[in-house]
KERO-138550 format. One record per residue (C-alpha): residue in one letter; chain; x, y, z; residue number from 1. Coordinates in steps of 0.5 Angstrom, whole numbers, plus 500, padded with zeros to 3 digits. Example, Ala and Ser with C-alpha at 12.3 -4.5 7.8 and 13.67 -1.06 7.14 Angstrom:
% KERO-138550
rec r=A; c=A; u=525; v=491; w=516; k=1
rec r=S; c=A; u=527; v=498; w=514; k=2
//
This chain:
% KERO-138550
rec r=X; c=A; u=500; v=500; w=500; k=1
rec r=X; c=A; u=503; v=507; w=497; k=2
rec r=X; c=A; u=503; v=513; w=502; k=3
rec r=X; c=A; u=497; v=516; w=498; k=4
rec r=X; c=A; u=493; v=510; w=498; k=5
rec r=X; c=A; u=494; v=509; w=506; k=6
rec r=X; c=A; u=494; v=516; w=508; k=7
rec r=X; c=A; u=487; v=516; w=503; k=8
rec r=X; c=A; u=485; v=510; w=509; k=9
rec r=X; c=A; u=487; v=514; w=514; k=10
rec r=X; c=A; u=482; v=519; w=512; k=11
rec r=X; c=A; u=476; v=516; w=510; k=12
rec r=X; c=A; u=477; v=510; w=516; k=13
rec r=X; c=A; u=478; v=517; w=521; k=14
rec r=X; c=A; u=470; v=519; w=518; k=15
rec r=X; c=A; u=467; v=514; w=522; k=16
rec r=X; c=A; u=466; v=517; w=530; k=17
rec r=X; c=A; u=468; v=510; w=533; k=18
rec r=X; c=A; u=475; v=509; w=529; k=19
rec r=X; c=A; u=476; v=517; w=530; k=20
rec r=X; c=A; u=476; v=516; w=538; k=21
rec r=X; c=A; u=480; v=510; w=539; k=22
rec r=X; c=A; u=486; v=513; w=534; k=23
rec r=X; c=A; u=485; v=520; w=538; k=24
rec r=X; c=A; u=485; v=516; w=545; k=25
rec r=X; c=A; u=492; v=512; w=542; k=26
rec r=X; c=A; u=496; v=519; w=540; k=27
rec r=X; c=A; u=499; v=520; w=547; k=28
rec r=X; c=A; u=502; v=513; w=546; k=29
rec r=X; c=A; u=505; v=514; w=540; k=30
rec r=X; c=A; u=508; v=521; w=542; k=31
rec r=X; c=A; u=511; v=518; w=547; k=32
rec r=X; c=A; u=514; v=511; w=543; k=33
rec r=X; c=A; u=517; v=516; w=537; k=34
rec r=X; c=A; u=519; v=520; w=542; k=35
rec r=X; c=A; u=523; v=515; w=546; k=36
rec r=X; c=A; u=526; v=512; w=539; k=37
rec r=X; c=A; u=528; v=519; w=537; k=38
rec r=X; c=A; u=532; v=520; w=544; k=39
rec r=X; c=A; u=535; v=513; w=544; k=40
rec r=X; c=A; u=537; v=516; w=537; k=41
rec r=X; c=A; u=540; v=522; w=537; k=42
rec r=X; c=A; u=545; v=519; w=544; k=43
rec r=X; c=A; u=547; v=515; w=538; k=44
rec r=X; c=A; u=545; v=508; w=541; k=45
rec r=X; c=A; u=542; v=502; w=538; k=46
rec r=X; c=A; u=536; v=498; w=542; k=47
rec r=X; c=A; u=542; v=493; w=544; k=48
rec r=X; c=A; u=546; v=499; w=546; k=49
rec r=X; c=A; u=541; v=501; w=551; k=50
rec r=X; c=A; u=540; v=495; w=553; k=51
rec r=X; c=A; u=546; v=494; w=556; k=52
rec r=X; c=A; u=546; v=501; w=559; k=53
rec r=X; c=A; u=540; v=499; w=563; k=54
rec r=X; c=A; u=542; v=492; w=565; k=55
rec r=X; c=A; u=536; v=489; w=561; k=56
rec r=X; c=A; u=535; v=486; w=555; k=57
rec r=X; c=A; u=534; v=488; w=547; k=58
rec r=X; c=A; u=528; v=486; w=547; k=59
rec r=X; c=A; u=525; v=490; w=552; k=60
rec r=X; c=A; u=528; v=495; w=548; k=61
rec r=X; c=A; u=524; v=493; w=543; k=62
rec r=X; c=A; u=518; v=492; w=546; k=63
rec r=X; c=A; u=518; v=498; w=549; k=64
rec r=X; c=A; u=518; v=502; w=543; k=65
rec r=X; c=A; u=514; v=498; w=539; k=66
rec r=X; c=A; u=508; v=500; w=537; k=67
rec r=X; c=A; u=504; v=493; w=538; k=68
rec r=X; c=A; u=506; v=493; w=545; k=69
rec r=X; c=A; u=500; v=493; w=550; k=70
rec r=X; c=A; u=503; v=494; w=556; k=71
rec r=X; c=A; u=504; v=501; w=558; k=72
rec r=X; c=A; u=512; v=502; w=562; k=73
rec r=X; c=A; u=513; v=504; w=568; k=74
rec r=X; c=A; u=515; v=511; w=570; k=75
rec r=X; c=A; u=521; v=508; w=573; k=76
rec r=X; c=A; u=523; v=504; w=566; k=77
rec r=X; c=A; u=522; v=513; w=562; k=78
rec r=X; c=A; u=527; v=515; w=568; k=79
rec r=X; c=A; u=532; v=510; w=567; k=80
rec r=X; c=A; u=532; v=510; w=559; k=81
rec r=X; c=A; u=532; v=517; w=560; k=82
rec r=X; c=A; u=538; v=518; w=564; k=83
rec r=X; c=A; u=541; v=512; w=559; k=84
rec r=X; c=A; u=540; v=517; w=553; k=85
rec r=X; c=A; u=543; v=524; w=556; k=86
rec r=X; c=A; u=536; v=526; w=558; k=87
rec r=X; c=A; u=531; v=527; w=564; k=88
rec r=X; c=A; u=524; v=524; w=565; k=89
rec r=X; c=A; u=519; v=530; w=566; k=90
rec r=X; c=A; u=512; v=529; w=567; k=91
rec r=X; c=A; u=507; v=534; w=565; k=92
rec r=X; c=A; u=498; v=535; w=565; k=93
rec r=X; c=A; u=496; v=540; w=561; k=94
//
């Protein structure tokens, strides 16, 4: 599926109000998992690399910043990737 053809979906999916509230409800997830790819990133680490870095294994790494994962993180495991990749965790209610 080309990108017209996905985001042509996207639009026409997003009309229906039920699929439109189940994708707004998952926003916050998916900013924060494309967020964690993007500092894990820019420290220059690889999933494998930061998992040494935490004492833990590649493939919580990789759980944690996937998509499909069902399991939200706990606010330990965001303090302790952050101080991995150079950053600080900071929790904020708007």
């Amino acid at each position: 599926m080309n990108k017209t053809t996905f985001e042509n979906f996207k639009t026409e999916a997003l009309q229906n109000e039920d699929v439109r509230k189940a994708y707004e409800e998952l926003i916050p997830e998916y900013e924060l998992k494309k967020k964690l790819i993007a500092m894990r990133k820019k420290a220059g680490l690889t999933q494998e690399k930061l998992a040494n870095i935490m004492g833990t294994k590649k493939s919580n790494i990789s759980r944690l910043e996937s998509f499909k994962s069902e399991n939200s993180p706990r606010i330990s495991t965001l303090m302790e990737y952050a101080k991995a990749t150079g950053h600080e965790l900071r929790v904020d209610f708007i």
